[in-house]
C-alpha positions in Angstrom: 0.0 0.0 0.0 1.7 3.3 -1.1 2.0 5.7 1.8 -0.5 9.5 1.4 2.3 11.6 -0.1 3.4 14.1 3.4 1.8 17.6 4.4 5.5 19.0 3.3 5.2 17.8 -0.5 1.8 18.9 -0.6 2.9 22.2 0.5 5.2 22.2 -1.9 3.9 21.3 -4.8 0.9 23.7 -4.1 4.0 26.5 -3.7 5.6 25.5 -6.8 2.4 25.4 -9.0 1.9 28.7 -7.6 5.3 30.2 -9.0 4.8 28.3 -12.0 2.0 30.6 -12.4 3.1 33.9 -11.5 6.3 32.7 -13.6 4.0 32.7 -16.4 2.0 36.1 -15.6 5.4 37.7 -15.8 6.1 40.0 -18.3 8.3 38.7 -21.4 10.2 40.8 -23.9 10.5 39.7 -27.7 13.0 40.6 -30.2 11.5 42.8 -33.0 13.6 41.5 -36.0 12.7 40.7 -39.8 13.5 36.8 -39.3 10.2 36.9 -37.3 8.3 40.4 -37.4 7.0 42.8 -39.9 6.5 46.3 -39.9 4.6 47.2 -43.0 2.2 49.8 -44.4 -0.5 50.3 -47.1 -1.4 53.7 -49.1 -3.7 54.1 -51.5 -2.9 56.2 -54.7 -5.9 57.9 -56.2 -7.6 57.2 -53.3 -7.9 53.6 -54.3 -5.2 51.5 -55.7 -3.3 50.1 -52.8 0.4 50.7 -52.6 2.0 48.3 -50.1 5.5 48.4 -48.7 7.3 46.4 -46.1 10.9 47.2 -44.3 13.5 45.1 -44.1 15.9 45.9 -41.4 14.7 47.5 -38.2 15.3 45.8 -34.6 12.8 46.3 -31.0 11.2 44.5 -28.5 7.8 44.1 -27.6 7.3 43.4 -23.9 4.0 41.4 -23.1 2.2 39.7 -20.0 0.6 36.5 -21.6 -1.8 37.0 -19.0 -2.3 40.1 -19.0 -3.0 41.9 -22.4 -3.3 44.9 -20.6 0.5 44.9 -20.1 2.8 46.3 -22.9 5.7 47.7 -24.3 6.6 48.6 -27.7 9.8 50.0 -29.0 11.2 49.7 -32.6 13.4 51.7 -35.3 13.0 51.2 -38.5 15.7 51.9 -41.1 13.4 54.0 -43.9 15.9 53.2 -46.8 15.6 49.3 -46.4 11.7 49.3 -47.7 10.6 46.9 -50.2 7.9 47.0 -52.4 6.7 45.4 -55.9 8.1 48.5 -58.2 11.3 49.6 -57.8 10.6 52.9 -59.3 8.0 53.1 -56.6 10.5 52.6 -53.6 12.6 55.7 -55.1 9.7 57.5 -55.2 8.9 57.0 -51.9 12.3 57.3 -50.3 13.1 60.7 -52.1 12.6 63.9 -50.9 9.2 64.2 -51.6 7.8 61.4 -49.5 9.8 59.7 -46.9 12.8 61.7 -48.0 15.3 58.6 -46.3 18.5 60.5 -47.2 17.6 63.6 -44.6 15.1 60.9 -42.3 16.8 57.5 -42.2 14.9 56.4 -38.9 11.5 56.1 -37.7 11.0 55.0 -34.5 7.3 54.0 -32.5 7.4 54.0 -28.6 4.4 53.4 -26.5 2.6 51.2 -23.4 -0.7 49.7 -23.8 -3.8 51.4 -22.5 -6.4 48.1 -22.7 -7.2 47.0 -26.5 -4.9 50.3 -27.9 -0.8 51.3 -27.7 -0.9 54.9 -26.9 2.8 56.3 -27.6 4.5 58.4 -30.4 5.8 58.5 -33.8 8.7 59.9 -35.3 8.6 60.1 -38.9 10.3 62.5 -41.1 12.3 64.4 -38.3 8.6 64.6 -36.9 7.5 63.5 -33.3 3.6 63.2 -32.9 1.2 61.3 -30.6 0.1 57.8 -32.0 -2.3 55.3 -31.0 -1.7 51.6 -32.1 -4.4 49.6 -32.2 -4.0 46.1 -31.0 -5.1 42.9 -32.1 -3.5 39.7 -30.7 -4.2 35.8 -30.5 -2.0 32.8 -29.6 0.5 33.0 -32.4 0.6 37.0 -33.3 0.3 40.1 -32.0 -0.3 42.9 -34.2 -0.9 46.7 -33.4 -1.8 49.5 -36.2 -2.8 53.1 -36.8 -3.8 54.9 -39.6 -1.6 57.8 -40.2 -2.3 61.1 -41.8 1.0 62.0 -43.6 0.8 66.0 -43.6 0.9 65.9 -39.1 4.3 64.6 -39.8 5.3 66.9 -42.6 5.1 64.5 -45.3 3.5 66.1 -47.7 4.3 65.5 -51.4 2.3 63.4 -54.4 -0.8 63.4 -52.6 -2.8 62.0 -55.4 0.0 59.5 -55.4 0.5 58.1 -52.0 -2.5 59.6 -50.7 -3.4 62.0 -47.7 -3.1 58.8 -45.1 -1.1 55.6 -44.8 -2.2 52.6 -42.5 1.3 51.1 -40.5 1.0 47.7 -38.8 4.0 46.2 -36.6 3.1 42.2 -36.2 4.8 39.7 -34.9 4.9 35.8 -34.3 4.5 34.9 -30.5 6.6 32.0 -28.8 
């Protein structure tokens, strides 16, 4: 007959479950990097042909409490001259000194904390800093956050039939 397992093991086990579980409410940080995470955005010229581009190098972290969306950090650079898109003559376009002008404004940077279901931090874009809210969506495997940006509050103001007066950003990335 195997003997009731002692008060002691009970105790802990019941402790160690316990920081198991606060182990797991902790907070974790994440590499932003493009082997893993994306920070992309969509324009629309004429108002509607979309114009998508991605970035290539830029570096973060994103620090999260799995159990507690609530909790949140985000803070990335992004290198402007290393965007991609499906037209090359489209990338110059952008990067010259009538859009993103990445020669003068080779950096654009997001910081912010979450405030429940939104990111509330700032952008700087084109030597600009301005408020930004983020807007967060996130399930088991990614965690996105988004805005929609109107270019002229950051001084970008060239081609506006071409890029259009706003341009929606979006930072995802894969959770462990």
């Amino acid at each position: 007959m195997a003997a009731a397992p002692s008060r002691a093991v009970i105790v802990a086990l019941l402790v160690g479950a316990g920081t198991l579980s606060a182990l797991a409410a902790q907070p974790t940080t994440l590499a932003l990097q493009p082997n893993g995470s994306t920070v992309a955005f969509r324009a629309y010229a004429m108002g509607f042909i979309p114009l998508d581009g991605t970035f290539q190098r830029f570096q973060g972290t994103l620090t999260i409490a799995p159990t507690q969306p609530q909790v949140c950090h985000i803070d990335v650079q992004v290198e402007v001259a290393s965007l991609a898109m499906d037209d090359p003559g489209r990338v110059a376009e952008v990067l010259s000194p009538s859009l993103l002008d990445a020669a003068h404004y080779p950096v654009l940077a997001y910081h912010g904390d979450c405030a429940g279901e939104t990111v509330v931090g700032a952008l700087t874009m084109h030597g600009e800093t301005h408020p930004l809210t983020l807007r967060v969506q996130r399930n088991d495997k990614l965690y996105s956050a988004s805005a929609q940006v109107t270019r002229a509050s950051w001084g970008v103001t060239g081609r506006p039939l071409t890029a259009g007066a706003t341009v929606r950003i979006r930072f995802t990335t894969r959770l462990p």
